[in-house]
C-alpha positions in Angstrom: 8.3 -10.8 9.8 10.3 -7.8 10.5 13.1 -8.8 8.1 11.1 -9.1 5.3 9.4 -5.7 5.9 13.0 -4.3 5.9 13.7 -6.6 2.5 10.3 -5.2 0.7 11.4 -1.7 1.7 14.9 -2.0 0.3 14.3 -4.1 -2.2 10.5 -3.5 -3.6 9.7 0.3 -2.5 11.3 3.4 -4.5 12.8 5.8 -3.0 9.8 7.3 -1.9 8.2 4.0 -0.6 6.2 3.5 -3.2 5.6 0.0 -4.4 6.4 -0.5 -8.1 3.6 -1.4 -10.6 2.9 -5.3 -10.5 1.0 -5.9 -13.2 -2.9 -7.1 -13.5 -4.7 -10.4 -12.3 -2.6 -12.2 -9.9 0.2 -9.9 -9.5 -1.6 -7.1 -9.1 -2.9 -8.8 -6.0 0.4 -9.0 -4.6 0.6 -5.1 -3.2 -2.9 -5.6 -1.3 -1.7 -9.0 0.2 1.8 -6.9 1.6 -0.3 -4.0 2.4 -2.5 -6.3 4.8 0.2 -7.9 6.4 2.5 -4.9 6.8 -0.6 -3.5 8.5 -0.8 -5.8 11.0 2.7 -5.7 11.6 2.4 -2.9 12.7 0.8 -3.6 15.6 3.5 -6.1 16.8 5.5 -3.7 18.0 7.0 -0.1 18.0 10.0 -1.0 15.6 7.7 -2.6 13.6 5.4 0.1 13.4 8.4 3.0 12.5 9.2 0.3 10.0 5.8 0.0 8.3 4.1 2.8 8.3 5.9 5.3 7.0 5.7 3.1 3.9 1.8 2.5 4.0 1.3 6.0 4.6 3.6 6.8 1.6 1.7 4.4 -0.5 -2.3 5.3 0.4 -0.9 8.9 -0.1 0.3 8.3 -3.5 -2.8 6.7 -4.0 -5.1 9.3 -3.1 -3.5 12.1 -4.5 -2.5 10.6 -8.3 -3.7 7.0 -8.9 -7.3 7.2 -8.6 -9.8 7.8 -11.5 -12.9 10.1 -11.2 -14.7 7.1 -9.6 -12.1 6.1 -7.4 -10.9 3.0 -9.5 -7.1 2.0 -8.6 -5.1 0.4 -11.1 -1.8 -1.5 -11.3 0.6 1.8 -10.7 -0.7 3.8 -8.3 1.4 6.7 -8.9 -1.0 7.6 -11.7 -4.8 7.5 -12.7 -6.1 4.3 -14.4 -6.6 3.5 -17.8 -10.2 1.5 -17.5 -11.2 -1.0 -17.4 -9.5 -2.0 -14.1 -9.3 -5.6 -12.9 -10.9 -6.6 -9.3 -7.5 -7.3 -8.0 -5.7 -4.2 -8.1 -8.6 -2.6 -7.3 -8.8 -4.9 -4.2 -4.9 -3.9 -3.4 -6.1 -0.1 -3.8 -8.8 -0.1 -1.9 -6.8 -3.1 1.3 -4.5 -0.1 1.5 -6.7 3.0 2.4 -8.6 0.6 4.8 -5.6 -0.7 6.7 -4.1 3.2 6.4 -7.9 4.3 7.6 -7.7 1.7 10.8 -3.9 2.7 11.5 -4.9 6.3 12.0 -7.9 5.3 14.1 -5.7 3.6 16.0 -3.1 6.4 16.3 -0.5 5.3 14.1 -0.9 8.2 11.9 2.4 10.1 13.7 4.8 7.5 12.4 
């Protein structure tokens, strides 16, 4: 599990961390499904952890500060504010990532 967090980070992130845009439908259920399980790798371990977080946290950031609408709606690129209408799944993805980041922090992940 950690090796594939290490491939999605070199091989999926940006520079910044920042998943790329997948698409609608399907795809654009991919990002939430990572987001989950990189979430709970997390809490495997302390490498794992340094790993993964960093990126969720880059990722719910980018979120937050540029890819939500007015009403909160998350689309397929989260580095920017959705056109609308927005389909459930990438709306799912948005929303799986600023609960996993939410529970992290609770948890005191948040310093990573």
């Amino acid at each position: 599990a950690l090796r594939t967090a290490e491939a999605a980070k070199a091989e999926l992130a940006a520079d910044d961390g920042v998943f790329p845009d997948e698409g609608s439908g399907d795809g654009g259920l991919f990002k939430g499904i990572l987001v989950r399980y990189l979430a709970e790798l997390s809490l495997a371990s302390e490498e794992a952890a340094r790993l993964a977080v960093p990126m969720l946290a880059a990722n719910a950031g980018v979120l937050w500060d540029a890819g939500r609408s007015a009403a909160c709606l998350f689309g397929t690129d989260w580095s920017q504010a959705p056109a609308e209408p927005v389909s459930l799944s990438t709306q799912l993805s948005g929303v799986k990532l600023l609960e996993r980041m939410a529970v992290l922090e609770k948890l005191g992940f948040a310093d990573y």
